[in-house]
C-alpha positions as CSV (number, residue, x, y, z in Angstrom):
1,X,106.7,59.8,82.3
2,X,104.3,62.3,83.1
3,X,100.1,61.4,83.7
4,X,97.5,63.8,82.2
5,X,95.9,64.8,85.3
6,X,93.2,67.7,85.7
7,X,94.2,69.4,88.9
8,X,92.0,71.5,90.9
9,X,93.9,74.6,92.4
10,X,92.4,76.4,95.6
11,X,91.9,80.0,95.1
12,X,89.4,80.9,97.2
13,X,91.7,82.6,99.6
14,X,92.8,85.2,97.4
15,X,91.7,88.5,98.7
16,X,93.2,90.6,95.6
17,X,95.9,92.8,96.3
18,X,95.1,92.4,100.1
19,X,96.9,88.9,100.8
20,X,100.4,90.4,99.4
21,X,103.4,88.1,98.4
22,X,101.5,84.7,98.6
23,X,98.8,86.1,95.7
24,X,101.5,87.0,93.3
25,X,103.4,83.9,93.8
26,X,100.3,81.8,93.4
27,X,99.4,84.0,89.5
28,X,103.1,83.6,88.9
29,X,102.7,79.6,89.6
30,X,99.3,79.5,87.2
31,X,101.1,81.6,84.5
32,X,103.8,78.9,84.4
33,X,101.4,76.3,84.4
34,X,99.8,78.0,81.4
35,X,102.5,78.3,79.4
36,X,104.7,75.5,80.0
37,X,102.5,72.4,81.4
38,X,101.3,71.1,78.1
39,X,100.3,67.4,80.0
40,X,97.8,68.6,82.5
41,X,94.6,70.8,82.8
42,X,93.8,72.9,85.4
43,X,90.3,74.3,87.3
44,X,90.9,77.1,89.0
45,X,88.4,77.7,92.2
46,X,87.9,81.0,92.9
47,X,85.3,83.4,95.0
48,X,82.1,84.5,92.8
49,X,83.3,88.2,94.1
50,X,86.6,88.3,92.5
51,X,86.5,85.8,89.5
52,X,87.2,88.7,87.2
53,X,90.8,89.1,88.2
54,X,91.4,85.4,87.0
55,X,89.5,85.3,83.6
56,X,92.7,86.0,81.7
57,X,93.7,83.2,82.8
58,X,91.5,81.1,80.1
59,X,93.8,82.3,77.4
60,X,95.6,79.3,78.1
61,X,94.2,76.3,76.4
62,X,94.6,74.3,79.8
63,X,93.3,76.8,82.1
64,X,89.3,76.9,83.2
65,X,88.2,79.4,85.7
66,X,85.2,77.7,87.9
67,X,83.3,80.8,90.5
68,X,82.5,78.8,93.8
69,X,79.1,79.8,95.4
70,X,80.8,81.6,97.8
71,X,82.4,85.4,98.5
72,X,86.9,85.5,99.0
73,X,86.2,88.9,100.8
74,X,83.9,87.3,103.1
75,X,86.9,85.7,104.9
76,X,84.6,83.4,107.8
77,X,81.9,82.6,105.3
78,X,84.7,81.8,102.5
79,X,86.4,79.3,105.0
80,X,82.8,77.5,106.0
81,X,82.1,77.2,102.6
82,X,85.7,75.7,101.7
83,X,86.1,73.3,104.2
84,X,82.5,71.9,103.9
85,X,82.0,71.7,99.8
86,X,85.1,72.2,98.2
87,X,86.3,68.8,98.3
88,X,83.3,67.2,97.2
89,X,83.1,69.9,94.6
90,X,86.1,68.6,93.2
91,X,85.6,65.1,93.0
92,X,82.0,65.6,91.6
93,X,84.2,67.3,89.0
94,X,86.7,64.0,88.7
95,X,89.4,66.2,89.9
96,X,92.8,63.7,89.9
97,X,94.6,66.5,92.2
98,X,94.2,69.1,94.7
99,X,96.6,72.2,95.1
100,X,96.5,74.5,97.5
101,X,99.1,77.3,96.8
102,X,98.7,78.7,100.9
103,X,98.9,77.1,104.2
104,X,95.1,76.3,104.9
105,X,94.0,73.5,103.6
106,X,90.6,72.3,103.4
107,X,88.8,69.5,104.7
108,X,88.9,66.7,102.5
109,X,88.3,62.6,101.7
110,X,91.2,60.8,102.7
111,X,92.5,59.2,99.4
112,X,92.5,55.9,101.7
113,X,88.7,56.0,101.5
114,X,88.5,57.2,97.7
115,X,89.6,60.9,98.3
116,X,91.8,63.7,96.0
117,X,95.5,63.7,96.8
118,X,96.4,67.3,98.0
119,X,99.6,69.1,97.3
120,X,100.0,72.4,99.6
121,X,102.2,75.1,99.7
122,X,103.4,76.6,102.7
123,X,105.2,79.7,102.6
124,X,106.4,79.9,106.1
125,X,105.6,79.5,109.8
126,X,105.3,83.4,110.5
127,X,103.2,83.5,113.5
128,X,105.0,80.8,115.6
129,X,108.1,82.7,115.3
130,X,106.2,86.4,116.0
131,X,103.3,85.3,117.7
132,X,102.9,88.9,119.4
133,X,101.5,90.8,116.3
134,X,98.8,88.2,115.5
135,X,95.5,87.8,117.0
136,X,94.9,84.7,119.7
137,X,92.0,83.4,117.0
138,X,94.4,83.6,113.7
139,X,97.4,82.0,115.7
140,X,95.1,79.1,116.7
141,X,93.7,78.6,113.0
142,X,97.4,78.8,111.6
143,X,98.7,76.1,114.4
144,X,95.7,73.9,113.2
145,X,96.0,74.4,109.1
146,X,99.3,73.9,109.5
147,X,99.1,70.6,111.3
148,X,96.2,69.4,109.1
149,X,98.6,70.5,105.7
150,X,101.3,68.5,107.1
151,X,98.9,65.1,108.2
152,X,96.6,65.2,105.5
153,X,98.9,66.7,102.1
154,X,100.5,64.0,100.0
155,X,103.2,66.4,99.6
156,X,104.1,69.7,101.4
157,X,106.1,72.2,99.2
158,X,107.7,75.2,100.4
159,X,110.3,78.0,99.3
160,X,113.3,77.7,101.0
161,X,115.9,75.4,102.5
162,X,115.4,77.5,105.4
163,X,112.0,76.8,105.6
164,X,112.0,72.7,104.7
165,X,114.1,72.7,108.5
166,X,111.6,75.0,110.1
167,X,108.7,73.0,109.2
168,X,110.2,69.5,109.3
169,X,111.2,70.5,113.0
170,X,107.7,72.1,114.0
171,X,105.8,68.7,112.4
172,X,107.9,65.9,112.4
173,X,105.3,64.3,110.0
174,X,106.2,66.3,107.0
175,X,109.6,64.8,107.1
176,X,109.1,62.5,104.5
177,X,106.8,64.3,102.2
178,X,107.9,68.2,102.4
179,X,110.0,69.3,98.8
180,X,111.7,72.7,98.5
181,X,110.6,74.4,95.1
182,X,111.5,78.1,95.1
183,X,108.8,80.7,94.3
184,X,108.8,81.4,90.7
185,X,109.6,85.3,90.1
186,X,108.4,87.0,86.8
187,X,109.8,90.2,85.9
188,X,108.5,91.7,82.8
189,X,109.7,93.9,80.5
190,X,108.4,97.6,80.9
191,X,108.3,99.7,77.6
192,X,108.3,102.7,79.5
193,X,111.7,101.9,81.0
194,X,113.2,102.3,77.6
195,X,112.1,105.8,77.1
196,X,113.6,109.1,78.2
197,X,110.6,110.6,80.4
198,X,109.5,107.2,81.4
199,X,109.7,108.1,85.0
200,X,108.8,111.3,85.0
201,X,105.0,110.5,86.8
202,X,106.7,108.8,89.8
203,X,109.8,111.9,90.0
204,X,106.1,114.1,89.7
205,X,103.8,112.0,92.4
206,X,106.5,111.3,94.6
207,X,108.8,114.5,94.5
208,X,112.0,112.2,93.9
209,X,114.7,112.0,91.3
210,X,116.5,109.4,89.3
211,X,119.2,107.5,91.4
212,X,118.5,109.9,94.6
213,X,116.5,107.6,96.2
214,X,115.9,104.5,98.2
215,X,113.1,101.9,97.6
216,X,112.0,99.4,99.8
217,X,108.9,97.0,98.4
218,X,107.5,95.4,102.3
219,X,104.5,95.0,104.4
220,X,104.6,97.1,107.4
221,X,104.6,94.3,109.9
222,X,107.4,94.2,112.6
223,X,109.4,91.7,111.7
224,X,110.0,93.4,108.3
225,X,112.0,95.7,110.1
226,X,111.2,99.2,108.5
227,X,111.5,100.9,112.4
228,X,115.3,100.5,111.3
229,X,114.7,102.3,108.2
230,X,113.3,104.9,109.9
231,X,116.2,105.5,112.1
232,X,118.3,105.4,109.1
233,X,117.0,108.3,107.3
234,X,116.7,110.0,110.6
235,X,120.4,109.5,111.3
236,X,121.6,110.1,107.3
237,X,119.5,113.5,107.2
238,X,121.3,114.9,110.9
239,X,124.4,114.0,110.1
240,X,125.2,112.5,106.5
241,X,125.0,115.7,104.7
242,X,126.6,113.4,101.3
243,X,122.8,111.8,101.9
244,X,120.4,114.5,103.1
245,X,118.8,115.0,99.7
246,X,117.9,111.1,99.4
247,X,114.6,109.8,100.3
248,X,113.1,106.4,101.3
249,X,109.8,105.0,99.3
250,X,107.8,102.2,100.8
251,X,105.5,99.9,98.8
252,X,103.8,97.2,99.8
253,X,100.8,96.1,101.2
254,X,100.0,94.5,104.7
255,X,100.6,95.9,108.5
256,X,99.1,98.6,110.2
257,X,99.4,101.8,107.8
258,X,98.7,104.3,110.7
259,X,101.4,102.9,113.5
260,X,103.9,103.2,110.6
261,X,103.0,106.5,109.8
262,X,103.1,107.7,113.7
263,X,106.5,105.9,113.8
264,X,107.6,108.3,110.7
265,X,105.9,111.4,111.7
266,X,107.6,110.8,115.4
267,X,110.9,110.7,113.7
268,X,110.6,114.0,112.0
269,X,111.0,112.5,108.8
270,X,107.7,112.4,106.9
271,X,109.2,114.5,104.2
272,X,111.5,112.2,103.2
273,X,109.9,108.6,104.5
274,X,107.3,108.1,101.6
275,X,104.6,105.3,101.8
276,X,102.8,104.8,98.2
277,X,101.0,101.9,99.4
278,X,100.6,99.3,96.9
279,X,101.8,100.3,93.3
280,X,101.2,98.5,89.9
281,X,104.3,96.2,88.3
282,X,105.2,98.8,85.7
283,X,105.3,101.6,88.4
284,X,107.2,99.0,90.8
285,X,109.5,98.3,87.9
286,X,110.2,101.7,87.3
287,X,111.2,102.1,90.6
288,X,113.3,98.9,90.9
289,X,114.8,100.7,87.7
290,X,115.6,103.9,89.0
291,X,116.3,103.9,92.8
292,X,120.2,104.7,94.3
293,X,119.5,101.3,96.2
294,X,117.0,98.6,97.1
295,X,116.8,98.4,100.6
296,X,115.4,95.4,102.1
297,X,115.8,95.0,106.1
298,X,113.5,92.4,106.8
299,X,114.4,89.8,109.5
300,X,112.0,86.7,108.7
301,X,111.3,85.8,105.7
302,X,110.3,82.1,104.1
303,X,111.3,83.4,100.1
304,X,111.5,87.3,99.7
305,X,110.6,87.9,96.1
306,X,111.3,91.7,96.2
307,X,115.0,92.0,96.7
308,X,115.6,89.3,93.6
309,X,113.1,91.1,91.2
310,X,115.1,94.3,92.4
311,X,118.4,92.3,91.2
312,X,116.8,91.3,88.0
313,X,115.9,95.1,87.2
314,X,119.7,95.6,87.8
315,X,118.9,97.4,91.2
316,X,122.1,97.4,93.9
317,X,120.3,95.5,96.8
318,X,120.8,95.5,100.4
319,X,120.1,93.7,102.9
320,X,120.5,91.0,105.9
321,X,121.4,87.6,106.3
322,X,118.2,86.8,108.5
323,X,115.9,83.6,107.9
324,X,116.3,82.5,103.8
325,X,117.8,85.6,102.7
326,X,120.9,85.2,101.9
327,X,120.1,81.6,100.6
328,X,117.6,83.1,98.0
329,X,119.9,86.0,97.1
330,X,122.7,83.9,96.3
331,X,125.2,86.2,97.7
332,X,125.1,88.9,95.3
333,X,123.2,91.6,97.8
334,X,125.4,93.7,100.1
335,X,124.8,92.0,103.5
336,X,124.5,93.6,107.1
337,X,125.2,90.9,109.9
338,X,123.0,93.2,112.7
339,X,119.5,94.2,111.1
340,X,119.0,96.5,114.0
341,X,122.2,98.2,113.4
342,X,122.1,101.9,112.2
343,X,125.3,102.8,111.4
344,X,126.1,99.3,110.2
345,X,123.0,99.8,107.9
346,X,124.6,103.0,106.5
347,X,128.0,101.6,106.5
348,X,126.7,99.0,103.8
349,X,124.9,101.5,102.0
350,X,128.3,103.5,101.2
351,X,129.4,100.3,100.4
352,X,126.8,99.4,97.9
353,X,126.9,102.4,96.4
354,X,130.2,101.9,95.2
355,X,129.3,98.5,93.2
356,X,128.5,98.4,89.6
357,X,125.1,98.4,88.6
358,X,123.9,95.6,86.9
359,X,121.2,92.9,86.1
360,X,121.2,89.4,87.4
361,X,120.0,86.4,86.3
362,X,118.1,84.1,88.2
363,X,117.4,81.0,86.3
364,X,116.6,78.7,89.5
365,X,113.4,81.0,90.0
366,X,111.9,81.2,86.5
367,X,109.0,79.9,85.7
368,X,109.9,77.1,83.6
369,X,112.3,75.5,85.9
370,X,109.1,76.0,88.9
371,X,107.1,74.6,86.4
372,X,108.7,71.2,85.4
373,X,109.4,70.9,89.6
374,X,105.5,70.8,90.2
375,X,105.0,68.6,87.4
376,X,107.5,66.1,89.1
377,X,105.6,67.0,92.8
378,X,102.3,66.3,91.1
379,X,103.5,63.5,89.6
380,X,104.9,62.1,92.4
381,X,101.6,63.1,94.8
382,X,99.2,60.6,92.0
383,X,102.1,57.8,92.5
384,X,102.3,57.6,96.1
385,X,98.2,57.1,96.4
């Protein structure tokens, strides 16, 4: 049996369409909560600067958004602020739970002297494992948030079985309390994919055409691997002439836009290696919808949403078996064993492009199944204090 709780959820990290992956999987978390948690009510904390992006979230009866006296864009006032009057904030508010949908949790009461139980979501251990492409100051504030997350948090969720091992190893003290729920993925239906000229603006903006193109939706950090991609188009437009009129489009948001575009510009391939930087869903969709292949060559990852709302869209994906990957693909992409590999990379796209299109079902990641597995973590967070 489920408690009625009023849980408190920690938004004052989000940095709209700046923070990436971990903001949609936090809405897509709240939108399930909304529609399927008919127990508990939720405050959602949020930065006075960007409160308007969560308003719509108040359709649902159980949802409140609360603005905190402090600015998400602000990023080293916005962590002051959290650490020193969030907690208290929340149980001046009788707050029965805390959840913090991102690594950094904030200082709190201990529940042994009266304080709030924290659940906290951790998507991955990125800069350990690529420490070179992060600053000394945010590698030092990760090590610590994680640390405190694993002490302090009742329970420590994260993505992946891949990532339950990384963690338990790093902090042997999550052992007992760390749960593997997947990240809930929401693909919507797009009207304009029904209709003839629905992708006419993106064949228009982007000089492409229907099935004559590969799409990629990443960051540009390294370990995402798009330097292979690179080299791929490079080597299919010398000497795949069956290719030459295909081009690559990049979405995504994150990395170092100019170092990418040096990379592309160096490879004599700018006309074919488009960046859109980030696109809305029904534009995404439409490309999910329409591309020759998804192509996702990342080498770390702690979920990867993208390549499984490709698959849902009925998109051929490919990718590699690195980190979670193949785990959260369920073996239906097409698989290179060496991400670095060029002509491996374009061996398995000649493959793929011989399978059937169609759409997959992921039922594991929808959001009523991620739903009823917080309830149980919430649940179970109350009952252990």
């Amino acid at each position: 049996w489920y408690t009625n709780m009023l849980i408190g959820i920690d938004l004052l990290w989000v940095r709209p369409k700046i923070v990436g992956g971990t903001e949609a999987v936090a809405r897509n978390l709240i939108t399930g909560f909304g529609m399927y948690d008919d127990i508990n009510e939720y405050i959602l904390f949020v930065g006075r600067d960007v409160a308007e992006t969560f308003y719509y979230f108040e359709k649902y009866r159980n949802m409140r958004v609360f603005p905190c006296e402090t600015d998400s864009m602000k990023r080293t006032q916005r962590i002051a602020w959290e650490n020193l009057n969030l907690d208290s904030l929340a149980r001046r508010m009788n707050v029965d739970l805390m959840f913090v949908p991102v690594y950094s949790k904030p200082d709190s009461l201990s529940v042994e002297k009266g304080g709030i139980p924290y659940v906290t979501l951790i998507h991955d251990l990125q800069a350990l494992h690529f420490p070179e492409y992060f600053s000394l100051p945010k590698i030092l504030f990760a090590k610590k948030s994680w640390k405190k997350a694993c002490k302090e948090s009742a329970v420590v969720v994260t993505g992946s079985d891949f990532c339950v091992k990384d963690i338990s190893d790093r902090y042997p003290i999550v052992k007992e309390k760390i749960v593997k729920i997947y990240d809930p993925v929401i693909v919507s239906e797009n009207p304009l994919e029904s209709t003839v000229n629905g992708f006419e603006d993106c064949e228009n903006k982007y000089d492409i055409k229907k099935g004559r193109y590969f799409f990629t939706v990443s960051s540009l950090l390294p370990h995402k691997n798009l330097d292979t991609l690179i080299k791929v188009m490079k080597e299919i437009s010398e000497n795949h002439p069956e290719l030459s009129d295909f081009k690559l489009i990049v979405s995504g948001v994150g990395g170092k836009k100019d170092e990418f575009q040096k990379k592309v510009d160096e490879a004599g391939v700018s006309d074919i290696v488009i960046d859109t930087g980030f696109v809305g869903e029904d534009e995404r969709d439409l490309l999910y919808t329409n591309c020759n292949l998804f192509l996702f060559p990342s080498t770390f990852e702690g979920f990867g949403i993208p390549p499984i709302e490709a698959m849902i869209k009925g998109a051929r994906v490919v990718t590699t078996r690195c980190a979670c990957i193949e785990e959260i693909t369920q073996n239906k992409a097409t698989y290179v064993d060496d991400p670095k590999d060029v002509n491996e990379w374009i061996e398995k796209i000649k493959e793929a492009q011989e399978k059937k299109k169609e759409k997959h079902d992921f039922i594991d990641y929808s959001i009523s199944v991620i739903t009823e597995e917080y309830m149980e973590v919430f649940n179970l967070a109350t009952n252990k204090n």
